[in-house]
C-alpha positions as CSV (number, residue, x, y, z in Angstrom):
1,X,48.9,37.7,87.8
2,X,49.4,36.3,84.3
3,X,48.9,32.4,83.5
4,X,49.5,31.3,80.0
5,X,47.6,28.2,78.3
6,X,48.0,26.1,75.9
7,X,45.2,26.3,73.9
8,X,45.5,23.7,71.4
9,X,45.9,21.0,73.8
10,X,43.4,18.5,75.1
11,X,40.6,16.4,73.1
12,X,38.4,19.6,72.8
13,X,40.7,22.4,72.1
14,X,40.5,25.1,71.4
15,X,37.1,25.6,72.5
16,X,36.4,24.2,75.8
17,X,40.1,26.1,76.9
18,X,38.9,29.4,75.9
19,X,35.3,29.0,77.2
20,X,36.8,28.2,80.2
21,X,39.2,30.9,80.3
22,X,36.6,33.4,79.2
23,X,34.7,32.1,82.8
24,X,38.2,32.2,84.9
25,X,38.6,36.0,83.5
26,X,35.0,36.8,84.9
27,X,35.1,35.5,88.2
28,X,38.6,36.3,89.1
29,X,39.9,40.0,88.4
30,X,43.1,39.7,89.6
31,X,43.7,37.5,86.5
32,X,45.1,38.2,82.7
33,X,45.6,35.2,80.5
34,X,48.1,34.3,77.5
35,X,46.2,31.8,75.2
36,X,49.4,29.9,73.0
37,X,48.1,28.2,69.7
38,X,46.4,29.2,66.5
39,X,44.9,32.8,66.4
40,X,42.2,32.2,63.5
41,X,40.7,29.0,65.8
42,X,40.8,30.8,69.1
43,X,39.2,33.9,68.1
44,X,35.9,31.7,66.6
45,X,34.7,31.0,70.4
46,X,36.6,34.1,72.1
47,X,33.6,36.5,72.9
48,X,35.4,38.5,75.5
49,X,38.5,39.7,74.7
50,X,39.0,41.4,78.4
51,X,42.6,40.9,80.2
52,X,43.0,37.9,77.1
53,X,45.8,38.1,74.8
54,X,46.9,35.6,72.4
55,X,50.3,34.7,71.5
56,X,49.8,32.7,67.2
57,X,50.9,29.3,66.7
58,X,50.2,26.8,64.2
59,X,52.2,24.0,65.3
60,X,51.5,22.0,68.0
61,X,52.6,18.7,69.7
62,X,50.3,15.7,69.2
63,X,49.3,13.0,71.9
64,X,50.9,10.3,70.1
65,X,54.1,12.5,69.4
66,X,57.5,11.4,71.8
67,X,57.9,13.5,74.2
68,X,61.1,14.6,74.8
69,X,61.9,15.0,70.8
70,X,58.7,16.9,69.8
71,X,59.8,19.7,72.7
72,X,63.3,19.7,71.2
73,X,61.9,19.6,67.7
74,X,59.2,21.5,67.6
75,X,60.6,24.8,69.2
76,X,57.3,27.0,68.5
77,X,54.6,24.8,69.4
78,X,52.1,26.1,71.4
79,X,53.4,24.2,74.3
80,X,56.5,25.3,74.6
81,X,56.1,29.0,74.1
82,X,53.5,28.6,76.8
83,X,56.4,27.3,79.0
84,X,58.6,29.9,77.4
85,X,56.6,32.6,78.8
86,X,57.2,31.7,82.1
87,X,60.9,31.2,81.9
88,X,61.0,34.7,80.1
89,X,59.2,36.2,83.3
90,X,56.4,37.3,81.5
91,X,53.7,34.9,82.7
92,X,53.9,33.0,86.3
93,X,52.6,30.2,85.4
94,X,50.9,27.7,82.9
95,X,48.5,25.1,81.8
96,X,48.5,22.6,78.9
97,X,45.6,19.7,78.7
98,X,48.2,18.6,76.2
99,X,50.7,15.4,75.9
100,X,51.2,14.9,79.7
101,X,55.0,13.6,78.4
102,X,55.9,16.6,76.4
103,X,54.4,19.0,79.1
104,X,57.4,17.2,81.9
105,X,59.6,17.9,79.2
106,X,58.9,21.1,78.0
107,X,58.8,22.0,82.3
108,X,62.3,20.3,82.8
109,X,63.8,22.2,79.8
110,X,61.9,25.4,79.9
111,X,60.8,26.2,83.2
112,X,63.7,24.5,85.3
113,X,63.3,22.5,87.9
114,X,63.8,23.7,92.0
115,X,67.4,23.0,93.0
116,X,67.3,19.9,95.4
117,X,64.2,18.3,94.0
118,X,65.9,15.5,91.8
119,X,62.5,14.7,89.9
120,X,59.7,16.7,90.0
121,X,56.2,14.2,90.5
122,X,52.7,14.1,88.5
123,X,50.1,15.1,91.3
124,X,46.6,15.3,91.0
125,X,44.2,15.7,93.7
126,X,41.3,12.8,93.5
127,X,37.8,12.1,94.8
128,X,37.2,11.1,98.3
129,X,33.7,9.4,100.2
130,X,33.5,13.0,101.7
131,X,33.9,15.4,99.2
132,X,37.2,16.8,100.7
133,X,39.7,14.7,98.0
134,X,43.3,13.5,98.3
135,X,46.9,14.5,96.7
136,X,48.8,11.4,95.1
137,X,52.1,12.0,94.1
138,X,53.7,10.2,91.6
139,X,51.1,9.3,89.1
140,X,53.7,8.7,86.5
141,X,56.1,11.5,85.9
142,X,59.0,8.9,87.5
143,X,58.5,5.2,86.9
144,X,61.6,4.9,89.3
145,X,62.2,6.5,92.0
146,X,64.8,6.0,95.8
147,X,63.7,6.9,99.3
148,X,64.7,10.4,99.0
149,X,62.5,11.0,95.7
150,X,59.6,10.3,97.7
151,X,60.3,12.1,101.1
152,X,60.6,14.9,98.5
153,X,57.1,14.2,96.9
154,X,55.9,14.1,101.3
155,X,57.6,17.3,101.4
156,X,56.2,18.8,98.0
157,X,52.5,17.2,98.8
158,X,52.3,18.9,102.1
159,X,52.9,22.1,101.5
160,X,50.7,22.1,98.6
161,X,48.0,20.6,100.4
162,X,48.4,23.4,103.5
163,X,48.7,26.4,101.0
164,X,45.8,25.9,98.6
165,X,43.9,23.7,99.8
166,X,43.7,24.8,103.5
167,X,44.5,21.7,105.5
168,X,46.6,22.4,108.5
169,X,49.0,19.2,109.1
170,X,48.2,17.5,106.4
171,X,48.4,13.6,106.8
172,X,50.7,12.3,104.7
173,X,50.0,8.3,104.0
174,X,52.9,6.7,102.0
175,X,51.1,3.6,99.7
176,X,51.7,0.2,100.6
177,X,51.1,-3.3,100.5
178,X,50.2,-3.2,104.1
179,X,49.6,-1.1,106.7
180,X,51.7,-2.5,109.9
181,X,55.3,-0.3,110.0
182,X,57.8,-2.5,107.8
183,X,55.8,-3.4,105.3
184,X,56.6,-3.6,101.3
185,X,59.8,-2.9,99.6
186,X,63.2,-1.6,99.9
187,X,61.9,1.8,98.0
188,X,58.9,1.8,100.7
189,X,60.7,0.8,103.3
190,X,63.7,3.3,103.2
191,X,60.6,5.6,102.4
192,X,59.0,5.0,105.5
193,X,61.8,5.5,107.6
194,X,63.1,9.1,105.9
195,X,59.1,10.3,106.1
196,X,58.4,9.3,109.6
197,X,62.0,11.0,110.9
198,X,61.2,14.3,109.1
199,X,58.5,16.8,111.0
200,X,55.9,15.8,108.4
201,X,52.5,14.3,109.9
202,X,53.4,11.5,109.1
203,X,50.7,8.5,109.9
204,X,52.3,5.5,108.3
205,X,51.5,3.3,105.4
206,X,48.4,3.4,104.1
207,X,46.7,0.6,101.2
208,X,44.9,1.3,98.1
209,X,41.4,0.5,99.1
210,X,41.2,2.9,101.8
211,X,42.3,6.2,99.3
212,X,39.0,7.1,98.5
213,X,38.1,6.7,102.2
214,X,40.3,9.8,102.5
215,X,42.3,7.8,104.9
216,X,45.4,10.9,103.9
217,X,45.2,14.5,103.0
218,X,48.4,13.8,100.6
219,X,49.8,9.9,99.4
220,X,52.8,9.3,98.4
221,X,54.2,6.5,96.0
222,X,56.1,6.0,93.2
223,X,55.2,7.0,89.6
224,X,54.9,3.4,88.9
225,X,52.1,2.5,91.5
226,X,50.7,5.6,91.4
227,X,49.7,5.2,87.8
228,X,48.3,1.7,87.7
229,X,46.2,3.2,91.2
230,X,45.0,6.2,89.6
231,X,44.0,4.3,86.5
232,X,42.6,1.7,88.7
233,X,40.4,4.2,90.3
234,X,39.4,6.0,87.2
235,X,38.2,3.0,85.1
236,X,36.4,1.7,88.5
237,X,34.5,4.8,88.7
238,X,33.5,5.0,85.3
239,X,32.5,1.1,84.9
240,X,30.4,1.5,88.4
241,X,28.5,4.9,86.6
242,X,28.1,2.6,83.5
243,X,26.5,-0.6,85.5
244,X,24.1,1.7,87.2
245,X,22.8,3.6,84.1
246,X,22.6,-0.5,82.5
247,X,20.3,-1.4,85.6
248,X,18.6,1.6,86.0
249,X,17.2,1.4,82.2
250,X,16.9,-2.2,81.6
251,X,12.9,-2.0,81.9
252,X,10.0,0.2,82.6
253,X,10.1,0.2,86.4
254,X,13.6,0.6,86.7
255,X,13.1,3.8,84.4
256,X,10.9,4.9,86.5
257,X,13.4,4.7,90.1
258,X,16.1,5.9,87.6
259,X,13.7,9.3,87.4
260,X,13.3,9.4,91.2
261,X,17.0,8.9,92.1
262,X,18.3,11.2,88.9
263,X,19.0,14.2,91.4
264,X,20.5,12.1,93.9
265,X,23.1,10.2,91.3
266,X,23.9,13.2,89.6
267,X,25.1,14.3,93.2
268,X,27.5,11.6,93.6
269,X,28.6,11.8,90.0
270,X,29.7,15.7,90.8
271,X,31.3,14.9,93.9
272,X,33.6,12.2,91.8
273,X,33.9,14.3,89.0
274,X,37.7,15.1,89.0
275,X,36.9,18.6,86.7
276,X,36.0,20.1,90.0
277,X,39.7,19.7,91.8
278,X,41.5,21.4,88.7
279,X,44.6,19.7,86.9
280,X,47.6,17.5,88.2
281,X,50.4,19.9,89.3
282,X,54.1,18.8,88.4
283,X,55.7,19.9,91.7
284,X,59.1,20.3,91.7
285,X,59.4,22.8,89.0
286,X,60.2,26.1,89.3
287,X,57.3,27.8,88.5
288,X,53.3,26.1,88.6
289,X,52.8,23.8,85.8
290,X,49.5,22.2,86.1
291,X,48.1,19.4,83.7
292,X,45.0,19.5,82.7
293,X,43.1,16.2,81.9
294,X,43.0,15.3,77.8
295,X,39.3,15.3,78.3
296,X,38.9,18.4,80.2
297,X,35.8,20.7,79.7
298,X,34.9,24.5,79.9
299,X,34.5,23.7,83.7
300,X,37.1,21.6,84.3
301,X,39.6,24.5,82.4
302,X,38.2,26.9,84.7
303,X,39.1,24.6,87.8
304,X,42.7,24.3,86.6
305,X,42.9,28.4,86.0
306,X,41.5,28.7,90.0
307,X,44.1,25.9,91.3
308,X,47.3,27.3,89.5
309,X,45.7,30.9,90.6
310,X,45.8,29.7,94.4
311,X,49.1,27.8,93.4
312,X,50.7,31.6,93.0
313,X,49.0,33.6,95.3
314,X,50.0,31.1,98.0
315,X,53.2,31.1,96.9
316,X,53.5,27.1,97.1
317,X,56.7,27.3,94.8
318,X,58.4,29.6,96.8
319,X,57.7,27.7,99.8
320,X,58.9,24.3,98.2
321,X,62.3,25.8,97.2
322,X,62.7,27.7,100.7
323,X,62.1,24.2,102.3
324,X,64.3,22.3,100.3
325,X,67.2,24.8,100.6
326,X,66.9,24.4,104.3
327,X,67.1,20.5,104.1
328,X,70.1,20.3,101.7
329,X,72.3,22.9,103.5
């Protein structure tokens, strides 16, 4: 299989997105990749050339840019002839660390979206207590959303969560204020009702402070709530990690437990470290598009190559678009 990447996009391109394309290409060789972006940049940290091929670019679409007018503009950025290659057939899917903004625009426009999904949803998988991690979907593609939008993000979040990441019956949790049945909303409430009459495992509402519990395989909410959570959870995380290393270096015996525990935190910064679950997929697209976090490394590259790899070989957007065409007829 082919993936194309953008490899001018994130905070440490393009070096980190060929380093860690250069380690996807030597663990998995079933894979050739199409790096999109400037040829003279790329090739000072591309050592192996094997199943790599690079498509030149010198324009590409900043993180301040708007969205949708820099993909319209900008025709031969590196983003969009990434997403180009995939509508042309030629790659089956792509990656981008890039403007998360222009990357839903340049999937809407270029790759097409699934007929029957009315707006596709930001998903990235998160850290859980047990290692095992979560789905949330919408972390912000949709500040808006109806019922329907999210039964199709229940729908969209299981299958994904059965297909590459193993889980048979998935529990889907939809967030909530609450979790007694008829809690929250009108959007949550007609949620709830659509979710819990399809054949989904459906196990009710679930609240914010249990997600990292792993009280669901897959939660569903709107882009809205699912943004402020996931940045909620992301600036706890790091403002916990910051307090310890204050405390644990504030004097000389407290250097000295910091040198004990070191293995043991270390640990538990791994098992929150989101690099190690890949990118946020935009389900609902036609093809995988996965995001990439701005700050991703070599390592967390590499993760985002291996979940879009299992994305295809599972066939998850095949399955999505098979499902859907069943509820709509």
């Amino acid at each position: 299989m082919r993936i194309a990447i953008d490899a001018m996009g994130g905070d440490h391109a393009p070096k980190e997105v060929v380093e860690g394309a250069m380690k996807a290409i030597s663990a998995f060789d079933d894979l050739e990749i199409t790096l999109v972006g400037n040829e003279t940049k790329i090739k000072q940290f591309l050592t192996n050339e094997e199943r790599i091929s690079i498509i030149h670019t010198e324009v590409k679409i900043e993180g301040d840019e708007e969205p949708v007018r820099a993909v319209r503009r900008k025709k031969d950025a590196s983003m969009v002839l990434m997403a180009g290659e995939v509508k042309e057939g030629r790659a089956d899917a792509c990656i981008s660390a890039g403007n998360t903004g222009a990357l839903m625009a340049a999937g809407l426009f270029v790759v097409g979206r699934i007929k029957g999904i009315d707006r596709p949803a930001l998903s990235p998988t998160l850290p859980t207590i047990d290692g095992k991690g979560f789905l949330m979907l919408d972390v912000g593609a949709n500040v808006d959303a109806k019922p329907e939008h999210l039964l199709q993000y229940a729908i969209m979040g299981s299958i994904y969560a059965e297909k590459v990441r193993g889980i048979q019956q998935p529990k889907i949790g939809l967030l909530n204020v609450g979790t007694e049945d008829g809690k929250g909303n009108e959007l949550t409430k007609g949620a709830f009702m659509l979710i819990k009459d399809s054949n989904l495992n459906f196990i009710g509402n679930v609240e914010s402070r249990d997600l990292l519990n792993g009280v669901a395989d897959v939660v569903v909410t709107d882009g809205f709530t699912g943004n402020v959570a996931l940045k909620t959870i992301e600036g706890t995380a790091l403002s916990v990690f910051t307090m310890l290393k204050s405390a644990l270096t504030s004097d000389l015996a407290s250097k000295l437990a910091a040198a004990v525990l070191k293995p043991k935190l270390k640990g538990l910064k791994d098992k929150m470290d989101y690099s190690e679950y890949g990118g946020a997929g935009l389900f609902g697209l036609s093809a995988p598009v996965i995001k990439a976090h701005g700050s991703s490394d070599a390592q967390a590259i590499f993760s985002s190559i291996r979940q879009t790899r299992e994305m295809v070989k599972s066939n998850v957007t095949g399955t999505i678009k098979e499902t859907v065409e069943k509820l709509i007829q």
